[in-house]
C-alpha positions as CSV (number, residue, x, y, z in Angstrom):
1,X,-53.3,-39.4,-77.5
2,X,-51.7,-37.5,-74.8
3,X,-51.5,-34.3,-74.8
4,X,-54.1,-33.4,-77.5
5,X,-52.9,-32.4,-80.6
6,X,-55.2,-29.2,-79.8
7,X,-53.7,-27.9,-76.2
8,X,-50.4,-28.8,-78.3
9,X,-51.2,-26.1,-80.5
10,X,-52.6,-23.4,-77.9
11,X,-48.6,-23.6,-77.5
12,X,-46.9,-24.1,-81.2
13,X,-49.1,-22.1,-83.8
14,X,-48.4,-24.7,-86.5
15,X,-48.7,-28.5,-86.8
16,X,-45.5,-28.7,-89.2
17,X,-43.5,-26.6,-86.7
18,X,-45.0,-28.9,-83.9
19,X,-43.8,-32.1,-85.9
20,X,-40.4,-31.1,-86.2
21,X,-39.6,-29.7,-82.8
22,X,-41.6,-33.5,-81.4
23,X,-39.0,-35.2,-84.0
24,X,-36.0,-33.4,-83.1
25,X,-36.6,-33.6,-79.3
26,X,-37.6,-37.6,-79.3
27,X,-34.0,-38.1,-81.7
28,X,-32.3,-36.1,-79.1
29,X,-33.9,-38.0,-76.6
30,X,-32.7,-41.4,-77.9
31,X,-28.7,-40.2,-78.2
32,X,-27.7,-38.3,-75.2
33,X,-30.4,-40.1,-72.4
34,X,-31.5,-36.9,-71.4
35,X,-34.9,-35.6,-70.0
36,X,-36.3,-32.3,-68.7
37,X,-38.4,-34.2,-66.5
38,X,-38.5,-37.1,-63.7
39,X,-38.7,-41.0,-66.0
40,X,-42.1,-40.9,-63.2
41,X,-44.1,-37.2,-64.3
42,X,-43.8,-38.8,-67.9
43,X,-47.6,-40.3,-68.9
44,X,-46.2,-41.7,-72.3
45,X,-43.2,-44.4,-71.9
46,X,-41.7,-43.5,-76.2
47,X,-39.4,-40.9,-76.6
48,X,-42.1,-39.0,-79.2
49,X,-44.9,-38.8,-76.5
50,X,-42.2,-37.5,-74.2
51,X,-41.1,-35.0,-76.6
52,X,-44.9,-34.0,-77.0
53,X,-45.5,-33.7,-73.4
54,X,-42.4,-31.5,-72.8
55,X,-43.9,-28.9,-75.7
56,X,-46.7,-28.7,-73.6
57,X,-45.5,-27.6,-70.8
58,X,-43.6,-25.6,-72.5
59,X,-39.9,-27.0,-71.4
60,X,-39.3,-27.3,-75.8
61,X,-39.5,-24.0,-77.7
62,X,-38.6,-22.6,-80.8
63,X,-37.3,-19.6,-82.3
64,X,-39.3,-17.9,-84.9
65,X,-37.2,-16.0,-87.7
66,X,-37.6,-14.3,-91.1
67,X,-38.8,-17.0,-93.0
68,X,-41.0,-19.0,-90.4
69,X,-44.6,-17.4,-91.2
């Protein structure tokens, strides 16, 4: 699988907050069509390997409040 789910989280501390944010991103993928990257930098051709490869580079983040631990 690409990226690793271990580089994925050198960048998102927790696999449950790394699932969501890759769900949310590939469903907001899907509706509005669009990407933070060139269709050709892409390595993975579905919208959840996209989402992935965007949280790796860091283009996808998340706000941590009071009750994210």
């Amino acid at each position: 699988m690409y990226p690793s789910i271990d580089k994925l989280l050198n960048v998102i501390p927790s696999k449950y907050i790394l699932v969501h944010l890759a769900s949310r991103r590939s469903k907001q993928m899907l509706e509005t069509r669009y990407y933070q990257m060139k269709q050709n930098e892409y390595v993975n051709k579905k919208a959840i390997g996209r989402a992935l490869e965007e949280i790796e580079k860091g283009l996808v983040t998340y706000e941590k409040t009071g009750d994210n631990k």
